[in-house]
Backbone as a printed PyTorch tensor [residue, N CA C, xyz], in Angstrom:
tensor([[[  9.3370,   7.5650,  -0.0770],
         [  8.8570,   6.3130,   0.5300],
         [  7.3510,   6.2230,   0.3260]],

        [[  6.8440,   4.9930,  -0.4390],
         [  5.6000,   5.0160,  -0.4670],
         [  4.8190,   4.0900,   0.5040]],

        [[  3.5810,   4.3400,   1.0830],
         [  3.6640,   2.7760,   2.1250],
         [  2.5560,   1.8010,   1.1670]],

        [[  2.1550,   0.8290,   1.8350],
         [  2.1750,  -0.1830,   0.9080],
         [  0.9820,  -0.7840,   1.8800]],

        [[ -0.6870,  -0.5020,   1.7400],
         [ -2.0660,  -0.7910,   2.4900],
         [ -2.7560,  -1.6060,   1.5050]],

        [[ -3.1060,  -2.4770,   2.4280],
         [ -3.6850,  -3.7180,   1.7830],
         [ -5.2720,  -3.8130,   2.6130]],

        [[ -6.8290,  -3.4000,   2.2460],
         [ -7.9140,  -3.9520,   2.1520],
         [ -8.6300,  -5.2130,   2.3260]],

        [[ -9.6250,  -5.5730,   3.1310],
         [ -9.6620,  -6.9800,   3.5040],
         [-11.1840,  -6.8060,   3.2690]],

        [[-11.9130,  -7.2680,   2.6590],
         [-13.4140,  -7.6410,   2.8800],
         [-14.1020,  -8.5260,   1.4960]],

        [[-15.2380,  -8.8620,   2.5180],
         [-15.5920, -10.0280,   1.6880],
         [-15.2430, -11.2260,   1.8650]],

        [[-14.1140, -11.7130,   2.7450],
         [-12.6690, -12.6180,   2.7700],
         [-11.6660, -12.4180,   1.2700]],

        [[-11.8480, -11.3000,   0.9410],
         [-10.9880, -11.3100,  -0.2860],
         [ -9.7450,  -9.8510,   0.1390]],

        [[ -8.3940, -10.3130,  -0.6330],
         [ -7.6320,  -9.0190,  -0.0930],
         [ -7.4130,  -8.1320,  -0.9590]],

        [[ -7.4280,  -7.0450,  -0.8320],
         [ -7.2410,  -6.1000,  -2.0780],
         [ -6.1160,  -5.4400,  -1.5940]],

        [[ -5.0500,  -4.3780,  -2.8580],
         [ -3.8820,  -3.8090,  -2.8710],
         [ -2.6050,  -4.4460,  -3.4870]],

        [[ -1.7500,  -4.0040,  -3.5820],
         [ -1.4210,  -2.3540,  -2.3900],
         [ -1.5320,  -1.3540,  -2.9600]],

        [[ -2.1440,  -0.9160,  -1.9090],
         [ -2.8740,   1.3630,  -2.2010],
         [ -1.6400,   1.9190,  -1.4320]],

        [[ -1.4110,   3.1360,  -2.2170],
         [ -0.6830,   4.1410,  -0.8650],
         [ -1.3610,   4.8660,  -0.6120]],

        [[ -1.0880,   5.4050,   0.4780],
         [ -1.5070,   6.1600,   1.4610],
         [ -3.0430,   7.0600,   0.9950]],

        [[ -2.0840,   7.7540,  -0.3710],
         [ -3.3330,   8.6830,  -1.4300],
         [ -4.2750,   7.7620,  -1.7200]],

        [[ -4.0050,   6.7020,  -2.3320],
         [ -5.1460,   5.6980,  -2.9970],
         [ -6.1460,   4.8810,  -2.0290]],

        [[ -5.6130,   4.8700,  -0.9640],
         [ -6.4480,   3.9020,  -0.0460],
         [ -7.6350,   5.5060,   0.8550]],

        [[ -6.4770,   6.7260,   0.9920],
         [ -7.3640,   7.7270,   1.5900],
         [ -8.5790,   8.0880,   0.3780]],

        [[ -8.5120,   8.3040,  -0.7660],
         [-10.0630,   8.4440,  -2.1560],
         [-10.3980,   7.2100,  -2.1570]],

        [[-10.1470,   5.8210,  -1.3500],
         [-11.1530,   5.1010,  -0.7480],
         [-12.6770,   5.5090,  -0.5510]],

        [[-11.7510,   6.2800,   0.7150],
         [-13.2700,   6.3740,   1.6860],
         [-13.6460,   5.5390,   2.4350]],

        [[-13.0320,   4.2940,   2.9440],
         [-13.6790,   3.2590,   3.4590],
         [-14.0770,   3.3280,   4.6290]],

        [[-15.2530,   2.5240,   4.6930],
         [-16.3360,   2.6160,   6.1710],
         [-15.1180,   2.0280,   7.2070]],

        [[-15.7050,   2.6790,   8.1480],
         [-14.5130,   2.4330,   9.5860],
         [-14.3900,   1.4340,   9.8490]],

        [[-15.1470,   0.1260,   9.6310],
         [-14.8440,  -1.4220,  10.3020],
         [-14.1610,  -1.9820,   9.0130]],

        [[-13.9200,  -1.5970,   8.1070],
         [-13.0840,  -2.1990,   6.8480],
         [-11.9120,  -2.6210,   7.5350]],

        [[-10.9800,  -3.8530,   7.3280],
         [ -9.8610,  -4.1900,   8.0850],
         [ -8.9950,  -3.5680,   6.8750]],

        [[ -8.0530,  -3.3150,   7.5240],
         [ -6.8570,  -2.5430,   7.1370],
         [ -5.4410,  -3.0810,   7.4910]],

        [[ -4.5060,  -3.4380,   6.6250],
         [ -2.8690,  -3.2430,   7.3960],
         [ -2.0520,  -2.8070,   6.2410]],

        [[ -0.7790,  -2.2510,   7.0850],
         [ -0.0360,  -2.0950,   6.3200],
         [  1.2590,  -3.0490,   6.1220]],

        [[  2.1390,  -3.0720,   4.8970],
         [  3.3120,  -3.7190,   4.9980],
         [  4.5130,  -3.5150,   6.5360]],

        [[  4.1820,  -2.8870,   7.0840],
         [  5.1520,  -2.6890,   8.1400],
         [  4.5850,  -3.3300,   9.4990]],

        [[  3.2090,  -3.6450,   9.8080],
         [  2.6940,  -3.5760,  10.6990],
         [  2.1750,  -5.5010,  10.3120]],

        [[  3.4700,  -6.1810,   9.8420],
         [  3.5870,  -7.9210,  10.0660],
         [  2.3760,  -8.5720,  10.4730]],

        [[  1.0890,  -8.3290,   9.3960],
         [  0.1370,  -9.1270,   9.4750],
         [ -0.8310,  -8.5160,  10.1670]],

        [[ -1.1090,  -7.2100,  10.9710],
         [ -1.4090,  -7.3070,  12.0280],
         [ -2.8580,  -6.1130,  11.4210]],

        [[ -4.0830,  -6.2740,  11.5590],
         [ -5.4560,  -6.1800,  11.0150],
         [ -6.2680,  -5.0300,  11.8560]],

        [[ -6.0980,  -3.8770,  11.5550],
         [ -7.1490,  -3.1580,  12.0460],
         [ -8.2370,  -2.7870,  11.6910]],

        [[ -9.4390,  -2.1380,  12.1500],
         [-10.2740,  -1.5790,  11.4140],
         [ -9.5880,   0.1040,  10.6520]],

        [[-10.1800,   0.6140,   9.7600],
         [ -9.9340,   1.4710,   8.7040],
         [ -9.8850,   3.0560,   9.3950]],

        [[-11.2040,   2.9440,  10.6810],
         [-10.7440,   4.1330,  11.2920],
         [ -9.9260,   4.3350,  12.1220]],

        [[ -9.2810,   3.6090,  12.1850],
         [ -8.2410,   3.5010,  13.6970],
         [ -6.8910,   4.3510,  12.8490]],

        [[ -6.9450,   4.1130,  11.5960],
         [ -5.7620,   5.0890,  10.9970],
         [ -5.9570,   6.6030,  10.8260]],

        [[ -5.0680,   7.4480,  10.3360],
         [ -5.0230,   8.9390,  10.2550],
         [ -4.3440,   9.4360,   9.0140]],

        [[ -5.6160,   8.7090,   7.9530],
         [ -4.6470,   9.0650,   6.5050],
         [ -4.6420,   9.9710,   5.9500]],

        [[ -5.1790,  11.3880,   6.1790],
         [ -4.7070,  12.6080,   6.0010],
         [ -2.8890,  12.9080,   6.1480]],

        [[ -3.1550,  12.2900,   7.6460],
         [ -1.5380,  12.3470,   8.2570],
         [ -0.2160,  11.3210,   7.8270]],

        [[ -0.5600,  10.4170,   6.9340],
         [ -0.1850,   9.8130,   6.4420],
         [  0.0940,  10.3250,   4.9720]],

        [[ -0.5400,  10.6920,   4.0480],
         [ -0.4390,  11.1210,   2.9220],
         [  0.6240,  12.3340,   2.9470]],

        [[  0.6230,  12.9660,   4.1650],
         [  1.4600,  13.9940,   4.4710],
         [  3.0120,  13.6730,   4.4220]],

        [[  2.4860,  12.3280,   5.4780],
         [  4.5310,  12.0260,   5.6780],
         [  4.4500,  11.1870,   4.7120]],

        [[  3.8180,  10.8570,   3.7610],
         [  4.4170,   9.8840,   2.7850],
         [  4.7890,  10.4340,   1.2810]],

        [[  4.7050,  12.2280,   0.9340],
         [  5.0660,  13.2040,   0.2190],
         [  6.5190,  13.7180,   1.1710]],

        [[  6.2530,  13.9490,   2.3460],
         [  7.8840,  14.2560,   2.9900],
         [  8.2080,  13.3410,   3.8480]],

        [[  8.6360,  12.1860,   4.2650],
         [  9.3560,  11.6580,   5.0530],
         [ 11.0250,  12.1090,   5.9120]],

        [[ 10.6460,  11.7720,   6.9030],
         [ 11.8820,  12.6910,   7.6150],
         [ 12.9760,  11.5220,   7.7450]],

        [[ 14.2400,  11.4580,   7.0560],
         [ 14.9390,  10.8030,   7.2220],
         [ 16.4250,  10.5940,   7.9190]],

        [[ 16.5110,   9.9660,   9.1830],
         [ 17.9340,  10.5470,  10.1580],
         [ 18.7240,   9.5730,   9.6930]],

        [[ 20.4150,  10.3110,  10.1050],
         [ 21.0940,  10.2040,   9.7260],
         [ 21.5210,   8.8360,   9.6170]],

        [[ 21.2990,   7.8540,  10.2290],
         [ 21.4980,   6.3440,   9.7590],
         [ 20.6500,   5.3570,   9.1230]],

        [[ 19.5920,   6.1360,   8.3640],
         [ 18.9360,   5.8800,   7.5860],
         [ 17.4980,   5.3740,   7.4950]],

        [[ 17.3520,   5.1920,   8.7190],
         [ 16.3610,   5.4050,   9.2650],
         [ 15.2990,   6.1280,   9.0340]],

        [[ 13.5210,   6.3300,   8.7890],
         [ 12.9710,   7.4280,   8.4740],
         [ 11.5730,   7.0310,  10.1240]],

        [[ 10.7720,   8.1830,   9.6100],
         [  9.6760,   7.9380,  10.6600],
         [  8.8050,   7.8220,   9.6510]],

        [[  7.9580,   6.5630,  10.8640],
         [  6.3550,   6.2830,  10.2090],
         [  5.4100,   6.8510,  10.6930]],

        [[  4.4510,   6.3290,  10.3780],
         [  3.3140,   7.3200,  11.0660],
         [  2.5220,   6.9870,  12.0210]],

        [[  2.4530,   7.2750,  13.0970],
         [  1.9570,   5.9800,  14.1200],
         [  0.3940,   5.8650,  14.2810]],

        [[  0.2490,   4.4870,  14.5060],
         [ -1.3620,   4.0900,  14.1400],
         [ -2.0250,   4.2350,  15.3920]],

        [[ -3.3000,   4.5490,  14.9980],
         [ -3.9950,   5.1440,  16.6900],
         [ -4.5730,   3.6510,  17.0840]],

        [[ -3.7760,   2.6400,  17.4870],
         [ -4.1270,   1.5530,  17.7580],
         [ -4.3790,   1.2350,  19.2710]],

        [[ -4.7290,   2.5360,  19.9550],
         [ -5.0400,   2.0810,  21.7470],
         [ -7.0290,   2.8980,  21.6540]],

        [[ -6.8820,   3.5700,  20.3060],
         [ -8.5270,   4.1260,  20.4950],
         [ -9.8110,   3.1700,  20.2260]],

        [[-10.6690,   3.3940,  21.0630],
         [-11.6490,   2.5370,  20.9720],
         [-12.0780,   2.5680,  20.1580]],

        [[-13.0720,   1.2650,  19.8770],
         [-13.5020,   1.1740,  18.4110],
         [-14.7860,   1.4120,  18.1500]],

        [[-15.2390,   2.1430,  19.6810],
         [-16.6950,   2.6440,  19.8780],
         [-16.5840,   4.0370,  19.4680]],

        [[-15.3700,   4.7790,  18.9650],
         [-15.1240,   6.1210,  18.9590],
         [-15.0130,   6.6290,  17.3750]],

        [[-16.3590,   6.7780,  16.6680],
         [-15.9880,   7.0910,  15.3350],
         [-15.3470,   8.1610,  15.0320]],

        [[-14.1720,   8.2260,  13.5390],
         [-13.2230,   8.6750,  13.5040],
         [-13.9890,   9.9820,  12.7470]],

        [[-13.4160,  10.9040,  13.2000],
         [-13.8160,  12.5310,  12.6910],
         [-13.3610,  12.4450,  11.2540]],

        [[-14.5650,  12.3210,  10.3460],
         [-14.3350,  12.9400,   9.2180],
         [-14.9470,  14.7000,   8.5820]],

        [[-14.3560,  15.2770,   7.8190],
         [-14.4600,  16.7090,   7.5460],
         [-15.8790,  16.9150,   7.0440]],

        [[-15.9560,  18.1370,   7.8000],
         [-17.7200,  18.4500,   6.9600],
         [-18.0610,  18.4080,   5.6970]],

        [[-16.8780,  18.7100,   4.7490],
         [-17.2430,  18.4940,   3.4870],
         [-17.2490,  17.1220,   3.0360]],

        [[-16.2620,  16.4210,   3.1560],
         [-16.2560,  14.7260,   3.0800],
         [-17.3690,  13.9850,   3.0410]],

        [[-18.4450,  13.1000,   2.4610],
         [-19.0620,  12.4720,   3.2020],
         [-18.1990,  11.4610,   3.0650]],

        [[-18.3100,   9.6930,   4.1140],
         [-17.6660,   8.9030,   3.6970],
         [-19.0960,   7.8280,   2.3970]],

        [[-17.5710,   6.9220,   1.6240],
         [-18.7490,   6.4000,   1.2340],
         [-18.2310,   5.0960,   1.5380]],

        [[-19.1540,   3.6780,   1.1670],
         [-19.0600,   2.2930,   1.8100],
         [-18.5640,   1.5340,   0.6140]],

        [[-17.7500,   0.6250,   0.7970],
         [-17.2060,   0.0850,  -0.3150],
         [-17.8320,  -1.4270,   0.0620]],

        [[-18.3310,  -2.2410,  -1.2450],
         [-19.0090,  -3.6660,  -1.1660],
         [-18.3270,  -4.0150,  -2.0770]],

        [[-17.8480,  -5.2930,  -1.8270],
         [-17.4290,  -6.4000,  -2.8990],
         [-15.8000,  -5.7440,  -3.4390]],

        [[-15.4300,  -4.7160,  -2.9880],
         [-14.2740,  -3.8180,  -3.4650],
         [-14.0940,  -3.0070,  -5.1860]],

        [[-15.9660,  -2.6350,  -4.3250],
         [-16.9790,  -1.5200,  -5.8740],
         [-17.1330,  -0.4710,  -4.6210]],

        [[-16.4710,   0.4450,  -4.9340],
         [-17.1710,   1.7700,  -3.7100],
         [-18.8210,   2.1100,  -4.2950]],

        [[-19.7890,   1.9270,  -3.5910],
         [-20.9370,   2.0340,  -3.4500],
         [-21.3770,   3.4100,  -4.6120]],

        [[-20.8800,   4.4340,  -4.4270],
         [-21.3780,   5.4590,  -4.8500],
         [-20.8880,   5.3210,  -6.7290]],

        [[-20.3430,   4.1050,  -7.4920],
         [-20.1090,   4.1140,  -8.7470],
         [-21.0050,   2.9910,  -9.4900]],

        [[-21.7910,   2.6270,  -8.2430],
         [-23.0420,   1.3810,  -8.9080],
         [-24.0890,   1.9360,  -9.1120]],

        [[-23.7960,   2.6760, -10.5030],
         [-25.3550,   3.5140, -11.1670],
         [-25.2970,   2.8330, -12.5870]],

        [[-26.1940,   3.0550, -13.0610],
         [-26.6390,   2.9690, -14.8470],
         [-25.4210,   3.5310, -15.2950]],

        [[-25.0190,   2.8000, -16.3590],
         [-23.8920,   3.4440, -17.0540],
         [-24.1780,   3.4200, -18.6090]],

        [[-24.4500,   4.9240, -18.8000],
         [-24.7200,   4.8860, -20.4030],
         [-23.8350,   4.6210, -21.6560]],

        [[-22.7790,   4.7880, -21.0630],
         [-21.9740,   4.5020, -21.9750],
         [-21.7810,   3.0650, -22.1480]],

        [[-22.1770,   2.0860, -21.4480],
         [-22.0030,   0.5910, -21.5820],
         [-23.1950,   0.4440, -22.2090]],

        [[-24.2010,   1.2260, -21.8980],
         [-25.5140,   0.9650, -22.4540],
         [-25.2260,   0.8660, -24.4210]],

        [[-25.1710,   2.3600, -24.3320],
         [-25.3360,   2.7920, -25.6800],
         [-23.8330,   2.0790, -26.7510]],

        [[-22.8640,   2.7640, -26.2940],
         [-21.6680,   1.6960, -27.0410],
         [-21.1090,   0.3390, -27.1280]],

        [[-22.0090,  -0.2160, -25.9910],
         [-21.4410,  -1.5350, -25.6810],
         [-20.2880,  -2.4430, -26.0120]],

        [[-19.8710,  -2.8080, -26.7910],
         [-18.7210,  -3.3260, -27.2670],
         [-17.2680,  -2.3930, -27.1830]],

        [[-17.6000,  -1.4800, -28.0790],
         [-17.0050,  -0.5510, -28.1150],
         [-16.4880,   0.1560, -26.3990]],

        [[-17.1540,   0.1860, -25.9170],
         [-17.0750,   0.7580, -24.3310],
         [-16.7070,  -0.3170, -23.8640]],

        [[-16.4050,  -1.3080, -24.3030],
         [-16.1790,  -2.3140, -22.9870],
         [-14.6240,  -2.9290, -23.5320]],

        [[-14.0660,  -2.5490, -24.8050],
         [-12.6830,  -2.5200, -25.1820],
         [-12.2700,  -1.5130, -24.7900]],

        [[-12.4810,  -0.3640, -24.5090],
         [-11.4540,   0.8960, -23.6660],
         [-11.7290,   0.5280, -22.0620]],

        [[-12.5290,  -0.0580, -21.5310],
         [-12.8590,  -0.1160, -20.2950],
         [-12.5610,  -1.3560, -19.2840]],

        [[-11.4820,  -2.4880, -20.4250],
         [-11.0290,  -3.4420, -19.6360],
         [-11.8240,  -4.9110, -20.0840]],

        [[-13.4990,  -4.5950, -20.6480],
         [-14.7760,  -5.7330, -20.1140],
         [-14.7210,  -6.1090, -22.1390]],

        [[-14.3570,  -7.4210, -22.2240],
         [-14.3280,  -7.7240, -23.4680],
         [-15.1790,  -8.6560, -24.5700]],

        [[-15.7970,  -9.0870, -22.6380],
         [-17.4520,  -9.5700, -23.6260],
         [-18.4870,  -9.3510, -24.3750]],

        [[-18.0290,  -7.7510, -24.4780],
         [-19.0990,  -7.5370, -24.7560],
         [-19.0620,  -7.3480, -26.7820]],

        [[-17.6180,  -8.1480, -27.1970],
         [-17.0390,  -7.8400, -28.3790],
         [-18.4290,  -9.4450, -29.3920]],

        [[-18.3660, -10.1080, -28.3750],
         [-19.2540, -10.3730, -29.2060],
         [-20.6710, -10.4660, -29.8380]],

        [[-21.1200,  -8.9630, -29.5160],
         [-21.9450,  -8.6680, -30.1050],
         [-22.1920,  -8.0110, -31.2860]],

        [[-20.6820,  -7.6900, -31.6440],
         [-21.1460,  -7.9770, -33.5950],
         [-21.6380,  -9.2050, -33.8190]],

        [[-20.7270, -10.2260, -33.8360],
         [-21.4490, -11.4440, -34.4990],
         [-23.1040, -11.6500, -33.8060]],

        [[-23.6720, -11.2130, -32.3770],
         [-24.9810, -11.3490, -32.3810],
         [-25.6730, -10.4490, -33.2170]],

        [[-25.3960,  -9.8420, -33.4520],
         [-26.5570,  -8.4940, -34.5040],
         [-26.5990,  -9.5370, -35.4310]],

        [[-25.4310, -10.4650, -35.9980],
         [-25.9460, -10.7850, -37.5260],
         [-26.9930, -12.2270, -37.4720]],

        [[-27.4000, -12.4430, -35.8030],
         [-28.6100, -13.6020, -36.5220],
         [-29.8720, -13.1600, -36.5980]],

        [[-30.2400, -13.7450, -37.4270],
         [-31.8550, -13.3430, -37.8650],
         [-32.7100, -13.4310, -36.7900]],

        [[-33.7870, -12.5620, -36.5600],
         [-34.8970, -12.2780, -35.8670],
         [-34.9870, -12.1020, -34.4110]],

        [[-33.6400, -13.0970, -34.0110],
         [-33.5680, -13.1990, -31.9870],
         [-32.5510, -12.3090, -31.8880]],

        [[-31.5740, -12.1880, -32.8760],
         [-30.1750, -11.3340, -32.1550],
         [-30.4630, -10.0370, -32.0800]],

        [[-31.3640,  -8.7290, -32.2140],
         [-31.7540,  -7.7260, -31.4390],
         [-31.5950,  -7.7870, -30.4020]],

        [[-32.5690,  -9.0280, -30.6800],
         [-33.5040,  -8.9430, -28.6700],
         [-32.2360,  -9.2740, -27.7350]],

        [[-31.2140, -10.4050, -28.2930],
         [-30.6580, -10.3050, -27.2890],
         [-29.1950,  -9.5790, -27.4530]],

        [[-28.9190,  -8.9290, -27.9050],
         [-28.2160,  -7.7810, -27.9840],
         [-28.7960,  -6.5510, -27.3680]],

        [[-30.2230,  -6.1680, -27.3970],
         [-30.8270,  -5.2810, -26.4660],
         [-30.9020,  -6.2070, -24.8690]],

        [[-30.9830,  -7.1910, -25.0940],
         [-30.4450,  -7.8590, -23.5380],
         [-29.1500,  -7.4020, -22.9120]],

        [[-28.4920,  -7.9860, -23.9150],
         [-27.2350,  -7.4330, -23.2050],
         [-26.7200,  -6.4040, -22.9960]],

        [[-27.5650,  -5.6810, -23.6330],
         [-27.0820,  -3.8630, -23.5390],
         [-27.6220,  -3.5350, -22.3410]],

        [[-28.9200,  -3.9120, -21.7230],
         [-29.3360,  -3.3720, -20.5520],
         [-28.5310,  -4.0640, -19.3390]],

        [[-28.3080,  -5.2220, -19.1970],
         [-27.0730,  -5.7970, -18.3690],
         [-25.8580,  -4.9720, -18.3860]],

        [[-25.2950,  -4.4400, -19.0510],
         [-24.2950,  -3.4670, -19.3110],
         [-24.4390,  -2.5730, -18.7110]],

        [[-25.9440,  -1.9190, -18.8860],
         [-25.9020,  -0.5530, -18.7710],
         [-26.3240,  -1.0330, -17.0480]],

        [[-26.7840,  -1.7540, -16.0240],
         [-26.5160,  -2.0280, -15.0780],
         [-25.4690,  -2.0940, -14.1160]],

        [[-24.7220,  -3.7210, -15.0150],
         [-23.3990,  -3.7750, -14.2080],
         [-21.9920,  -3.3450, -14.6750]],

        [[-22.1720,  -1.9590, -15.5980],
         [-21.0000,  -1.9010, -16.7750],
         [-20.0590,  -1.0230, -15.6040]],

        [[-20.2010,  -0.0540, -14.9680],
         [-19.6160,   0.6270, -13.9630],
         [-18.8360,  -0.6320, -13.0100]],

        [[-19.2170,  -1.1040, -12.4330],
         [-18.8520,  -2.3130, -11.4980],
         [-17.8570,  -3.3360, -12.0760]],

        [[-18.1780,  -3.1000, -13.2080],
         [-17.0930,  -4.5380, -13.8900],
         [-16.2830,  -3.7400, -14.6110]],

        [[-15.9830,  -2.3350, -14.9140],
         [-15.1750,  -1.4680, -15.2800],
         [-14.4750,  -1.4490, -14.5130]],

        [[-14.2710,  -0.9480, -12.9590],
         [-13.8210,  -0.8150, -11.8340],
         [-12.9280,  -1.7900, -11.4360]],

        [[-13.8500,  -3.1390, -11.7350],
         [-12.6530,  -4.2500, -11.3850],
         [-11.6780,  -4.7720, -12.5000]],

        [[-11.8390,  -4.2320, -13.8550],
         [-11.3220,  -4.6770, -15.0380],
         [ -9.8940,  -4.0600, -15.0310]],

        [[ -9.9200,  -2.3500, -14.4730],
         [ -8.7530,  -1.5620, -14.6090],
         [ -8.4490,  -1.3150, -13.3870]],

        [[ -7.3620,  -0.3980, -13.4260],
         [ -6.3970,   0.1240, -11.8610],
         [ -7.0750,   1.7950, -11.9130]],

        [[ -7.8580,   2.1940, -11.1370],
         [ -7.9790,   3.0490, -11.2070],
         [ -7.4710,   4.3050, -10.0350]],

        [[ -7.2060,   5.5970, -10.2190],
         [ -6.4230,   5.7650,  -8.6940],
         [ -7.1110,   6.7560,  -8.2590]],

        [[ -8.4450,   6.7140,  -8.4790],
         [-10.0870,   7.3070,  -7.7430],
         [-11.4760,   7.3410,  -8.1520]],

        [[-11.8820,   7.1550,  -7.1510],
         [-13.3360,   6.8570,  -8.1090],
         [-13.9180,   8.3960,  -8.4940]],

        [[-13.1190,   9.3930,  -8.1820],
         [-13.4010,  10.6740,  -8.8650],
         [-12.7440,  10.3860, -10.7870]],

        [[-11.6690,   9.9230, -10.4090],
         [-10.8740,   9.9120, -11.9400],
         [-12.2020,   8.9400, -12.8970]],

        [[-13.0130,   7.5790, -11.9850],
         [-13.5100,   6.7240, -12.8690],
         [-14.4180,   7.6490, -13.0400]],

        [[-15.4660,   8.1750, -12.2230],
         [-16.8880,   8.6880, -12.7590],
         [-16.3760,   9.9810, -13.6660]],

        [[-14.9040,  10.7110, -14.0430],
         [-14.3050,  11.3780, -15.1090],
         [-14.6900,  10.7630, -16.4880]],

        [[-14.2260,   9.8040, -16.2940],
         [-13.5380,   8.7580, -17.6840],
         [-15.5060,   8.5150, -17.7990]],

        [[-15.9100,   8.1650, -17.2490],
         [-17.6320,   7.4070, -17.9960],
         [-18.5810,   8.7110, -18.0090]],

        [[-18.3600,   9.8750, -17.1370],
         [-19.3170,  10.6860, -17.5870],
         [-18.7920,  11.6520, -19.7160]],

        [[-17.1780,  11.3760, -19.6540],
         [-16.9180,  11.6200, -21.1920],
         [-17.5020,  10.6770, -21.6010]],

        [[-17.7580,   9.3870, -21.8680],
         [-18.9730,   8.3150, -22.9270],
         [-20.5950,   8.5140, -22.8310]],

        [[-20.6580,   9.1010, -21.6780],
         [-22.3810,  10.0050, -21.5350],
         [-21.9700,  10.8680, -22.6250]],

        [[-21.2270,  11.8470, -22.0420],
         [-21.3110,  13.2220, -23.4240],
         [-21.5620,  12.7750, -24.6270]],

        [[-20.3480,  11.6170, -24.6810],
         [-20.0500,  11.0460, -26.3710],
         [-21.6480,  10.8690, -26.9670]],

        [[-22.0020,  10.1340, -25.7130],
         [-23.6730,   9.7810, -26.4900],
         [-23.9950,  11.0170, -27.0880]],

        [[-24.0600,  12.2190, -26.3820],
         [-25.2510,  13.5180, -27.2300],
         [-24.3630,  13.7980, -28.2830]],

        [[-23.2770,  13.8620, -28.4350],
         [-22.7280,  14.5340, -29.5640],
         [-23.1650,  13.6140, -30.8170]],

        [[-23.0760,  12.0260, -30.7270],
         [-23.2730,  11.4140, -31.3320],
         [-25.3220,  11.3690, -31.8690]],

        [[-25.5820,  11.5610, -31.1360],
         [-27.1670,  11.7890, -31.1580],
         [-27.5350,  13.2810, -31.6540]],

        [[-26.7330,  14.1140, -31.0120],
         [-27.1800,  15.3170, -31.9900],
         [-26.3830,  15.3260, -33.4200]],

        [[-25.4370,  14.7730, -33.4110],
         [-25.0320,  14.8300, -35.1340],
         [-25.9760,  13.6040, -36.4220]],

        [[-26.4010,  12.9520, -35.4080],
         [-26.9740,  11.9350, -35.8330],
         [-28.6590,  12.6260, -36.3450]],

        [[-29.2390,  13.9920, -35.5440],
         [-29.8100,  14.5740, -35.2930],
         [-30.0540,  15.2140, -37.0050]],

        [[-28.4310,  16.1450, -36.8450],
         [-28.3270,  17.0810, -37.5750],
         [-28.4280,  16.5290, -39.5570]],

        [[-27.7240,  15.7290, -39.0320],
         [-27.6960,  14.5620, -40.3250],
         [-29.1330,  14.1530, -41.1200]],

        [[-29.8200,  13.7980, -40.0830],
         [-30.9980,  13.4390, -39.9520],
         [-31.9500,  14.6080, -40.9180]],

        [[-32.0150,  15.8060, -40.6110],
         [-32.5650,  16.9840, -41.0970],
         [-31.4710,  17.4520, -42.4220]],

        [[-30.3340,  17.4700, -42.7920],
         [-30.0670,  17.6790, -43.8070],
         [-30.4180,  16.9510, -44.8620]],

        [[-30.4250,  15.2230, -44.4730],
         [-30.3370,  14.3630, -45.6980],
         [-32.2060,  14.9960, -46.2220]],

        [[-33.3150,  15.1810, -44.7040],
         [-34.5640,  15.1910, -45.0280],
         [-34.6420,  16.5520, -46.1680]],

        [[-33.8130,  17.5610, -45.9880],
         [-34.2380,  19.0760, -46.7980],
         [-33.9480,  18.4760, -47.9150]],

        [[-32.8140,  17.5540, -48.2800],
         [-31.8370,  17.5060, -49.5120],
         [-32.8890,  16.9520, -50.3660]],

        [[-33.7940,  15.7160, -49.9670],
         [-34.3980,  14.8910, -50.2200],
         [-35.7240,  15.8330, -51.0210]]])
């Protein structure tokens, strides 16, 4: 049984996460929250116990008329009572439904641009072959658009694909950082052979 949490902010709704996907959230405690079982009905984010949830939603206990148990929502605790998260945990804040902590420079939108933005969902950025080929302005604004990229390329990655953590996304873009050095040191190495040959 998977459950089925749906995200509210911004006035916009996001989901459905289960249990796992909505807990590598992280979301700040006043985030409204419901689930499919709980008919519309809007809490804030800490009022749930999704550790304990992720638990029964890998084993669910199911009696004999078919029946299973849910997980019951701490919906009588005050909302002055922030919810204990683990010392190692920090939480982080999600805006616009971009978790905060993945809105950095992204080199790989920077440096590959086009290219990075066809594996990554973002397909505008395909036409910047045809800008390289006009005379004298299309640098500049191809180096325009590369720094816009390398800004909002994380953020519009995020919303382009399904991703099922923002550990898995900052995975996937710190491999197109690497890509850069390998590509820069062969570019490097190249560089010094053609010069000896010469």
């Amino acid at each position: 049984m998977e459950y089925k949490f749906y995200v509210q902010m911004d006035g916009e709704t996001y989901g459905p996460y289960s249990a796992k996907e909505i807990k590598n959230l992280q979301l700040m405690d006043d985030i409204l929250v419901t689930e499919e079982s709980m008919n519309g009905e809007w809490l804030p984010a800490g009022r749930f116990d999704f550790d304990d949830m992720v638990t029964k939603e890998l084993s669910v206990f199911v009696h004999e008329d078919g029946t299973y148990d849910l997980p019951s929502y701490n919906t009588h605790s005050s909302s002055s009572e922030p919810r204990q998260q683990p010392a190692h945990q920090q939480p982080s804040s999600v805006t616009g439904g971009v978790p905060d902590e993945i809105k950095k420079w992204n080199w790989g939108a920077f440096c590959f641009n086009w290219l990075w933005g066809v594996f990554n969902g973002v397909y505008w950025p395909l036409v910047l072959i045809i800008v390289n080929f006009i005379p004298y302005v299309g640098s500049l604004i191809s180096l325009a658009c590369c720094i816009v990229l390398g800004v909002n390329g994380s953020e519009w990655a995020w919303k382009a694909k399904s991703w099922s953590s923002v550990e898995e996304f900052k995975r996937v873009q710190h491999k197109w950082a690497v890509a850069i050095l390998w590509v820069l040191g062969i570019s490097f190495g190249l560089g010094i052979l053609i010069g000896l040959a010469g």
